[in-house]
C-alpha positions in Angstrom: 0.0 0.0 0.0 1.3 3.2 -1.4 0.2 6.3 1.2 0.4 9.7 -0.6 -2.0 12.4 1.5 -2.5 10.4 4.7 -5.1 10.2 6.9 -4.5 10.5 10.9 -5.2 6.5 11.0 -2.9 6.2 8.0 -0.4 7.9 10.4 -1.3 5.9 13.1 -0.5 2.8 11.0 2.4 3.8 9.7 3.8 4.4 13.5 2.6 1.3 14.3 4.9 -0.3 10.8 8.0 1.4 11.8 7.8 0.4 15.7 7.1 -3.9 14.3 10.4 -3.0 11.5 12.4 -1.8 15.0 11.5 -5.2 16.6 12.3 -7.3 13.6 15.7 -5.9 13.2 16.7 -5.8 16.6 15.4 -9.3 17.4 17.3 -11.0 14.2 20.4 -9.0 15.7 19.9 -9.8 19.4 21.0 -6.6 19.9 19.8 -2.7 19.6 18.1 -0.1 21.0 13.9 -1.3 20.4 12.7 0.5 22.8 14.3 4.0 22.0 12.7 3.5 18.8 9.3 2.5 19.7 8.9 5.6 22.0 9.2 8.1 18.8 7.8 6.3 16.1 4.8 8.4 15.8 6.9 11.7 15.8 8.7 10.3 12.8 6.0 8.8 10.9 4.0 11.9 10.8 7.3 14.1 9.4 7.9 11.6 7.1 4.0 11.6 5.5 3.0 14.7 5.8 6.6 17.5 6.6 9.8 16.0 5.1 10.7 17.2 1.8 13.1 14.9 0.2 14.1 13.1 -3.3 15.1 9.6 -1.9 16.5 9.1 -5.3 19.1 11.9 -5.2 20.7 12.1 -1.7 22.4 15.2 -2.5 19.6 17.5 -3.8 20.4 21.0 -2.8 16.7 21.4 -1.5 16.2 18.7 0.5 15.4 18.9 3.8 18.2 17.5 6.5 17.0 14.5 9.1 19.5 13.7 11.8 18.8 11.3 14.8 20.8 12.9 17.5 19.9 10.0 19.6 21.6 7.9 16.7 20.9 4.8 19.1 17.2 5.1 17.8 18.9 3.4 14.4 16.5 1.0 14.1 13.9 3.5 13.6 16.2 5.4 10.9 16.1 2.6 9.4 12.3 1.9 9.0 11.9 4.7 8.2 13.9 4.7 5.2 12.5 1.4 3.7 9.3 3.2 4.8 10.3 5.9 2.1 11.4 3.3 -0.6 14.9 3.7 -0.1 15.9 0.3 1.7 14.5 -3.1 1.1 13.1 -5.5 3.7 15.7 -7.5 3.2 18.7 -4.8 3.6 17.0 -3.9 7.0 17.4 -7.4 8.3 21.0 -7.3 8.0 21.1 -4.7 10.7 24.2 -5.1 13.2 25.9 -7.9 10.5 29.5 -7.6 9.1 29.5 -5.6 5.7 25.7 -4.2 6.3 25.6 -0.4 5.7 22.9 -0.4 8.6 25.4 -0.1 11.1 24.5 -0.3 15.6 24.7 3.8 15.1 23.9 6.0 11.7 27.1 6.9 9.7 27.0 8.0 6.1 27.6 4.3 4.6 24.2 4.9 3.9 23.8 7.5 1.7 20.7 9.3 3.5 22.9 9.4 6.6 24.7 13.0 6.3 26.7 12.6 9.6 27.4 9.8 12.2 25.8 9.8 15.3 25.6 7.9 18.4 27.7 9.8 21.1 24.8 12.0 22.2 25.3 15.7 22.9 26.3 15.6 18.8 23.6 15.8 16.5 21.7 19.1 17.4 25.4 20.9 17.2 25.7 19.2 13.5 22.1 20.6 12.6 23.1 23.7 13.9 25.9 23.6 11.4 23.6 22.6 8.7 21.2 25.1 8.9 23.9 27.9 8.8 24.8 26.5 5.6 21.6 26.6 4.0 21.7 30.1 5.3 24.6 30.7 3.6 23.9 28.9 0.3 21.1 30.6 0.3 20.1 32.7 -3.0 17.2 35.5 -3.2 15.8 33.5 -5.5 15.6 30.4 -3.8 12.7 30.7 -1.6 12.3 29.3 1.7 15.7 27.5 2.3 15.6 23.5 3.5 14.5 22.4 6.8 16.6 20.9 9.4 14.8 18.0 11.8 16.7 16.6 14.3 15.1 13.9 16.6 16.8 14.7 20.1 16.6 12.4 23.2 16.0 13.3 26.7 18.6 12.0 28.2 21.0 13.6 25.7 19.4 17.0 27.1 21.9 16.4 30.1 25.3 17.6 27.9 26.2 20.8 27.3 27.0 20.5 24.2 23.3 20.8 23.5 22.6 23.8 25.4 25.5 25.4 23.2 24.1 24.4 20.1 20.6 25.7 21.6 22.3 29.0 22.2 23.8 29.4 18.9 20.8 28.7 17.1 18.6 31.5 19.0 21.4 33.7 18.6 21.4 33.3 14.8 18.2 32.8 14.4 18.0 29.9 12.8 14.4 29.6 11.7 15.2 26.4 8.7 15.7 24.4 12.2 13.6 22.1 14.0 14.7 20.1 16.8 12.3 17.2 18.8 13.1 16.4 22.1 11.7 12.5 22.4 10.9 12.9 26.4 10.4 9.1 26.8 11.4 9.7 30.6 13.7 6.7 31.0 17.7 7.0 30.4 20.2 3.8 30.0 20.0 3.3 33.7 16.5 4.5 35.1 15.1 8.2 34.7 16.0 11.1 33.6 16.5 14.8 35.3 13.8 16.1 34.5 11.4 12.9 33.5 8.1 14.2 32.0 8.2 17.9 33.1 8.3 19.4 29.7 8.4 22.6 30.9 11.8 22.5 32.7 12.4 22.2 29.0 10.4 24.3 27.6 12.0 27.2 29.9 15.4 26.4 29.2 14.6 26.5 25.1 12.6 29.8 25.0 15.5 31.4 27.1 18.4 30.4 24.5 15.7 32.1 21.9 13.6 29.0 20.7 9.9 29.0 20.2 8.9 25.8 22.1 5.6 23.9 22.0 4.9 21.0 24.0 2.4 18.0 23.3 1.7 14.7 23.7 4.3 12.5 21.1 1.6 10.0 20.8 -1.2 12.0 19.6 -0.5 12.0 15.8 -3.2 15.3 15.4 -0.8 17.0 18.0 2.4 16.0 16.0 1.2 17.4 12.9 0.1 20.7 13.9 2.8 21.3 16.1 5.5 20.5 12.7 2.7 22.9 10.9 3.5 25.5 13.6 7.3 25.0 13.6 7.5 25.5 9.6 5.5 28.6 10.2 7.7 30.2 12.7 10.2 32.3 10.4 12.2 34.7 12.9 13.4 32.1 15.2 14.2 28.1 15.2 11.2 25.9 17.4 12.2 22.7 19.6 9.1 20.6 19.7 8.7 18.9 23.2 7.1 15.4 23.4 5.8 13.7 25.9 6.2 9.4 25.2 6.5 6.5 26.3 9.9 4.1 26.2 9.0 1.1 24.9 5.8 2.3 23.2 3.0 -0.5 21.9 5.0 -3.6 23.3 3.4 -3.8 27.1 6.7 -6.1 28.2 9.2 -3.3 28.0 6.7 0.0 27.9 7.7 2.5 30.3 9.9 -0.3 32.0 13.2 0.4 33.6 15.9 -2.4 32.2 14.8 -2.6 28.7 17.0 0.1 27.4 19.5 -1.1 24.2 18.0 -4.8 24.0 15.6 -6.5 21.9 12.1 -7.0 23.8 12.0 -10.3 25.1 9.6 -12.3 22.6 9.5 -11.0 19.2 6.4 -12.8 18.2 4.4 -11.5 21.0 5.5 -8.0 20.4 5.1 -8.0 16.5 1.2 -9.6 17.3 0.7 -6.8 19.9 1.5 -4.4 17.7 -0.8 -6.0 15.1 1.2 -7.6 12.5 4.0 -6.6 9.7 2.6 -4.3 7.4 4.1 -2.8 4.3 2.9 0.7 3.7 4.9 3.0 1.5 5.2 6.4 2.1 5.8 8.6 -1.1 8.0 11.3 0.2 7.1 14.8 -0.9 10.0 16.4 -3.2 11.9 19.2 -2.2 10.9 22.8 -4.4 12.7 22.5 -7.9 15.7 24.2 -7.5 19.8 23.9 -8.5 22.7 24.0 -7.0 23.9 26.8 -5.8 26.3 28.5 -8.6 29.3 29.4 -6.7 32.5 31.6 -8.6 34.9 29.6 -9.9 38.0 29.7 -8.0 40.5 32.1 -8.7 44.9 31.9 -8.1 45.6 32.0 -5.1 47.8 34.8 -4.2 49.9 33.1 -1.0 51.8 36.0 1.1 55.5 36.5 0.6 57.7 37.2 3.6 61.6 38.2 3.1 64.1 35.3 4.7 65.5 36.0 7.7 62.3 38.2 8.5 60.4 37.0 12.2 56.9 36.1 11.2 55.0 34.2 13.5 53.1 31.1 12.0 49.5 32.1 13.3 50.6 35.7 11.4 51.4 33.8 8.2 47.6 31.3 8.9 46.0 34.0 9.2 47.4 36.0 5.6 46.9 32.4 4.1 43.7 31.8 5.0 42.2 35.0 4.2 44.2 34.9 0.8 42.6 31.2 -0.1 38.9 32.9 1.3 39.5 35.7 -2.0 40.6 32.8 -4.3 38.0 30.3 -3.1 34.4 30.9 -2.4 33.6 28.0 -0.5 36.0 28.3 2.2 34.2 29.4 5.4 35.5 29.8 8.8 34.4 29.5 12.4 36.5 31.0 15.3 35.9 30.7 19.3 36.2 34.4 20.1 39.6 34.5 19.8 40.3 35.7 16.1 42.3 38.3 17.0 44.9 35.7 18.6 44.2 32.9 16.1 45.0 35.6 13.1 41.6 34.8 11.7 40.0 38.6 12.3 41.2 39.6 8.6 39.5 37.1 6.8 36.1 38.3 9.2 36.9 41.5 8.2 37.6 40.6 3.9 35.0 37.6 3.9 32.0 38.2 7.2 29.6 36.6 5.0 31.6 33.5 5.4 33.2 34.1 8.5 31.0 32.4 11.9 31.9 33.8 15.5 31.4 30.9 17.7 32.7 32.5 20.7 33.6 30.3 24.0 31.6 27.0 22.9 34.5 24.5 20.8 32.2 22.1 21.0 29.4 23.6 18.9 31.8 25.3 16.8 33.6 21.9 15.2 29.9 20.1 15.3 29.3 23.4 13.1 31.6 23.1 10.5 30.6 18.9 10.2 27.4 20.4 9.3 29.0 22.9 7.1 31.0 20.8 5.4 28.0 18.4 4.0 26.8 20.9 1.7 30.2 21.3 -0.1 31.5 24.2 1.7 35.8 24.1 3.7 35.4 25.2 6.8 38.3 26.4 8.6 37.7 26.2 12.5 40.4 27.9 14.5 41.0 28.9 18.1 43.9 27.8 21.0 45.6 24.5 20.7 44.8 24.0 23.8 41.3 24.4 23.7 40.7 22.1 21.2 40.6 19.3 23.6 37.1 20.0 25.0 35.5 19.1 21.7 38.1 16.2 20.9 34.9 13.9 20.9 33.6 16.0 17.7 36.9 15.9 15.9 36.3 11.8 16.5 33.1 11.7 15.5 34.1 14.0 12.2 35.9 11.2 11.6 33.5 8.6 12.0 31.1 10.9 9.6 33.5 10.8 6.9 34.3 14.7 7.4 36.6 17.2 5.5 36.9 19.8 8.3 40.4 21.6 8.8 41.2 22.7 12.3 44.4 25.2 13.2 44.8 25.2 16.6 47.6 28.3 17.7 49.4 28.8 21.3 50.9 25.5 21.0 53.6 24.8 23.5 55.4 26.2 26.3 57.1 29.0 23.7 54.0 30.5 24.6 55.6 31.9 27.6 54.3 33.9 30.1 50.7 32.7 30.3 51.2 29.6 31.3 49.7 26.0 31.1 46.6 27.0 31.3 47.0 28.1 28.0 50.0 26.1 26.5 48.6 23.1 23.5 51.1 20.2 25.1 48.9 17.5 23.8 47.0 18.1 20.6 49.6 16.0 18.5 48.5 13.2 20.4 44.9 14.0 20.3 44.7 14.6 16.4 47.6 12.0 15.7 44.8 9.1 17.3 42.4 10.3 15.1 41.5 7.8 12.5 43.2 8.9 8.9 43.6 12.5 10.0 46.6 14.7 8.9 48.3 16.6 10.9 51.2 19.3 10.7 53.7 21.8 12.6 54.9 24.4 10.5 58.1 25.9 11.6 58.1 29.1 9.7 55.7 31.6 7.9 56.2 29.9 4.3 56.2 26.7 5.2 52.7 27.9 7.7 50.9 29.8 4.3 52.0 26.8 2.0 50.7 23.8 4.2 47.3 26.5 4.9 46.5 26.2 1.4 47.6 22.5 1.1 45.0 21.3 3.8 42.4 22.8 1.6 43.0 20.3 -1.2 42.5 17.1 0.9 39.9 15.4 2.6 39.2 14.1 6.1 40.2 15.7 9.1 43.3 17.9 9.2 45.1 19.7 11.8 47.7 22.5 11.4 49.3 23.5 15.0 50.8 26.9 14.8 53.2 29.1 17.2 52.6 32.4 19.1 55.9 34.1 18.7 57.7 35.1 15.6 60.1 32.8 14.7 63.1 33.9 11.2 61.5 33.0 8.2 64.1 30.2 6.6 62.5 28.7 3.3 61.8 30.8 0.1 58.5 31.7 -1.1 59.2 29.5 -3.9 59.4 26.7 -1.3 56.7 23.9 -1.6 55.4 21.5 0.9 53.7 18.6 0.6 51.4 16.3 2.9 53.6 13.7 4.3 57.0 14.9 3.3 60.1 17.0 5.5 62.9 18.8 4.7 66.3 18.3 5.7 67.8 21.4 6.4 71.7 19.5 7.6 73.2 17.0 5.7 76.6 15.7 4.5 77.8 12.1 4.5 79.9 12.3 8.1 77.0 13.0 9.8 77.0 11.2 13.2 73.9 11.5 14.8 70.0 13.0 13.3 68.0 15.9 15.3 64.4 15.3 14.3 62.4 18.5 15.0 59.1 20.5 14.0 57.6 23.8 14.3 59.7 26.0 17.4 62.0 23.5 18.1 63.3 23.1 14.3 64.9 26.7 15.0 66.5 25.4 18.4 67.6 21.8 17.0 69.8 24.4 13.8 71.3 26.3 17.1 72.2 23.2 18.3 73.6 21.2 15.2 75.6 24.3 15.0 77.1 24.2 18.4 78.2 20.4 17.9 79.9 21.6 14.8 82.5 23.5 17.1 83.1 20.3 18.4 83.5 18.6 15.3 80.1 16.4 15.7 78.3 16.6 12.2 74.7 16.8 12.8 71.7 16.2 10.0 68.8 18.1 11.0 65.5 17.1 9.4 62.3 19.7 9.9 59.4 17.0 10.2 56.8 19.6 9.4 54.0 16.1 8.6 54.1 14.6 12.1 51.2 12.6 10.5 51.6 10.9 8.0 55.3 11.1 8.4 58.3 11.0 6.0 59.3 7.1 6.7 62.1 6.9 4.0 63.6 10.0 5.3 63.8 8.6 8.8 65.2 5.1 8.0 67.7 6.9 5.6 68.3 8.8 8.4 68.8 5.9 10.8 71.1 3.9 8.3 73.1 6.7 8.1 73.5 8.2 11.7 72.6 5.2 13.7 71.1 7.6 16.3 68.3 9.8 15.7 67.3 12.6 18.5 63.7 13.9 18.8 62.6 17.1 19.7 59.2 18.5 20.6 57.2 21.3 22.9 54.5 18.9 23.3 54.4 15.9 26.2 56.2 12.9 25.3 53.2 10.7 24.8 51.8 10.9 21.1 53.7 13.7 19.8 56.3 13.5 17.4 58.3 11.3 19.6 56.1 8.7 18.8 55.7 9.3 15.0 59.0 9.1 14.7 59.3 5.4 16.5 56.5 4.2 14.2 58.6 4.7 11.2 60.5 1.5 13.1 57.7 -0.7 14.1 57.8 -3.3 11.0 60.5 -5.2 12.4 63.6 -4.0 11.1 66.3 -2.6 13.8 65.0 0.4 15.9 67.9 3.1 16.2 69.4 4.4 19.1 66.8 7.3 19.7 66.5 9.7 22.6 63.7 11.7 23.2 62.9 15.2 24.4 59.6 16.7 25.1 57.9 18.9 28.2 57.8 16.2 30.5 57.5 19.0 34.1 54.2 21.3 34.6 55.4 24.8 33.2 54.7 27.8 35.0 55.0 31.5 33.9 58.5 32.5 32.2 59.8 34.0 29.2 59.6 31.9 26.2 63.7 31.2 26.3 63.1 30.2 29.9 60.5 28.2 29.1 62.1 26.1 26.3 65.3 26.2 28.7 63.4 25.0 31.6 61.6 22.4 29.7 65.0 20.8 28.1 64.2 21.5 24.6 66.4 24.3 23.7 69.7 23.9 21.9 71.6 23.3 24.5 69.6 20.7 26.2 69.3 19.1 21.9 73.5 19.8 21.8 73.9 17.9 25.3 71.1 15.1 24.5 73.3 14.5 21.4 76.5 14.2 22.9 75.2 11.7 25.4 74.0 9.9 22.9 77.6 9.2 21.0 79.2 8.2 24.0 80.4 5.1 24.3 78.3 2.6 25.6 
């Protein structure tokens, strides 16, 4: 049975079809979250019927509308709800939870109607967020009414911050192409939640941050509808619709039960009867308005900035000239900053490019969840604050990864050279968080070339990408003519007597030159090789390295856990002889000092590189 303009009962029966499709698929699985699904199957069923605008046949339609389970452990119902539409068979959506099945435990974008990944809650409001500013953005006069975001929230999820950053974002930009459903089943993974079924304390919280809230009963199919009617006709601010359900919804052995949450139910057949039998209604999704894709200039050259050698540029001077030059050249780059553009270098591109340019202030978290949404309507987003900062939303950069993003992330104030601030402020371990991010890249400039040149080169690639740059000016020592690649190095000291290999990046490439030149004077030969690609890393220039000098010294101002220590030991872990290697990272807690005293203090300066070497070709 085809439904085209359904009737409440049609709704009601279509509810009652993607609730039965949840128990299937969980019960051949032995595994999944039923009862998350059964408790917002009639919020879904009557978006899907009567609100979503979508071509299930072209996935990337510029006017579609976006649908992103926040509460990604709800798959099941994702799932339904797509064969619902026509897009998956009966027999794709019994392969949930199997090896090789695109119907994975939690959405990712194997599926093509999956945008992002979701799973680890607190994430998929953020990513809506992101997604509606980019229909903002893409937005032409002639367009109309842009696409709507949905996203299907859960309670429990309500808890995170990261929710209440991505509610105050939204009011703050207005976001009126946003929806999100709060799915107020009462019952978390363990027993209740905060706030149970007082709707209100919601409500409150929502209409402060900006929102239009309505609350209703998530059951009463009527309600639904008008209250998706109401949120489509709100235009000057983005609406959170508030329902009241039940966990467990239809199947009286788990409804409203505490210990049912993330299993089957207990007797498939009993539950599939109660719910009164398979059914296989089709929903013919209503198409989004006829439009095209947005026609964006073609890119232009991109006029990198020049700096004279021997100059002292900072690398967050030379991101922030790069960044702003690729914004003139390309019109999709966009970037978001944490209220600290000033610092990060990215105020002139706000000031050359504000249309593209998205003040995030003091919230990381909503600001990478921003550019994942950003990123899956074509645009580069550039996200930029402190290194150290970055770690409060390391769980988005994962997640990026998990969605399949493209999102490049400088972070600046890396490192005790930071001086006087202090560690408050110092990135010591943002190598290692970006290093264990699955296929990210990941580099350290060491001067303002080298910085513009590896700026522009993270725009050409894909995945996550990570560019660490340095608060103080440092001399500029490669040409303008100078390239860099992804993955390669530079050795800057070489001859055939060399004795012994200083392995540096960003700061400490200046300090390992000092030092190679020191040994000189006492007749040690030192190769010095800038390892601007901590990840991936130059492996034939290290083992050349190694077979040649037998000892290789390593140099960071990050901790000694995952930094470019570590990268440079991988290069050795296939089996083949491991060189003598000493290490030297910030292995004491810094306090406030110059930056000399800081790199002193922390034994990565040239002496401490010229005495580490020594030690090293002593006899044993």
């Amino acid at each position: 049975m085809t439904v085209t303009d359904a009737t409440d009962q049609d709704l009601t029966e279509l509810a009652q079809q993607l609730r039965v499709d949840a128990v299937r698929a969980t019960s051949l699985a032995s595994s999944g979250h039923a009862t998350s699904s059964l408790s917002a199957a009639d919020l879904m069923a009557v978006l899907l019927a009567r609100h979503f605008r979508y071509d299930v046949n072209w996935p990337g339609h510029p006017g579609n509308d976006r649908l992103v389970f926040s509460k990604g452990h709800a798959s099941p119902l994702l799932y339904a709800l797509w064969k619902a539409a026509g897009a998956l068979t009966d027999e794709e959506l019994l392969t949930y939870r199997q090896l090789g099945s695109r119907l994975e435990g939690h959405p990712t974008p194997r599926l093509p109607w999956v945008d992002v990944a979701t799973g680890s809650l607190g994430q998929g409001l953020p990513v809506g967020v992101g997604l509606a500013l980019a229909d903002r953005m893409l937005q032409r006069p002639e367009d109309g009414t842009p696409p709507r975001v949905w996203v299907l929230c859960g309670d429990s999820e309500m808890a995170e911050g990261s929710m209440w950053e991505a509610f105050e974002h939204a009011g703050y930009e207005r976001l009126a192409n946003l929806t999100a459903i709060i799915d107020v089943n009462r019952l978390g993974q363990r027993g209740p939640t905060r706030h149970q079924w007082d709707l209100e304390a919601y409500g409150r919280r929502a209409r402060a941050c900006g929102w239009h809230a309505i609350e209703i009963d998530g059951h009463d199919v009527s309600a639904v509808d008008a209250a998706y009617a109401e949120a489509v006709a709100v235009t000057d601010r983005p609406t959170v619709v508030i329902a009241r359900t039940l966990k467990g919804r239809g199947v009286s052995a788990v409804e409203d039960r505490e210990g049912a949450h993330g299993k089957p139910v207990p007797d498939e057949r009993e539950a599939v009867e109660e719910l009164g039998g398979v059914r296989t209604l089709r929903v013919e999704v209503r198409p989004p308005a006829a439009t095209t894709a947005p026609r964006r200039p073609e890119s232009a050259p991109v006029a990198l900035p020049r700096f004279e050698v021997g100059e002292k540029v900072a690398t967050r001077d030379a991101f922030g000239r790069a960044i702003t030059a690729l914004g003139s050249a390309r019109p999709e780059i966009v970037v978001l900053d944490g209220e600290v553009s000033d610092s990060t270098r990215t105020q002139a591109f706000a000031t050359e490019h504000p249309e593209r340019f998205q003040e995030c202030y003091i919230a990381e978290q909503q600001m990478v969840a921003a550019a994942v949404g950003l990123q899956v309507r074509g645009l580069v987003p550039f996200v930029a604050t402190f290194a150290a900062f970055l770690t409060r939303a390391h769980d988005m950069v994962r997640m990026a990864a998990v969605s399949r993003a493209s999102i490049a992330l400088a972070g600046s104030h890396a490192g005790v050279a930071i001086g006087e601030d202090g560690p408050s402020q110092m990135g010591l371990e943002d190598l290692a968080l970006f290093r264990s991010v699955h296929d990210a890249t990941v580099l350290y400039p060491c001067d303002a070339h080298q910085a513009a040149q590896l700026t522009a080169a993270m725009a050409e690639v894909s995945g996550v990408r990570y560019l660490r740059t340095t608060r103080g000016a440092s001399p500029v020592i490669y040409g303008p003519e100078e390239r860099f690649h992804i993955g390669g190095s530079r050795l800057l000291r070489a001859s055939d007597r060399d004795q012994v290999t200083l392995v540096a990046a960003g700061v400490t490439v200046h300090e390992a030159l000092a030092a190679a030149r020191e040994l000189e004077r006492d007749g040690i030969a030192a190769r010095v090789v800038d390892l601007y690609s901590v990840k991936p890393v130059d492996v034939p220039t290290l083992r050349t390295a190694a077979e040649d000098t037998g000892c290789l010294v390593t140099v960071e101002d990050h901790r000694p856990e995952g930094g470019l220590g570590d990268a440079v030991l991988d290069a050795f872990t296939d089996g083949r002889p491991v060189p003598r290697l000493v290490r030297l990272a910030v292995r004491t807690m810094p306090g406030s000092a110059t930056a000399d005293e800081q790199l002193r203090e922390a034994g990565i300066d040239a002496r401490s590189i010229a005495d580490a070497a020594r030690r090293a070709l002593l006899p044993a």
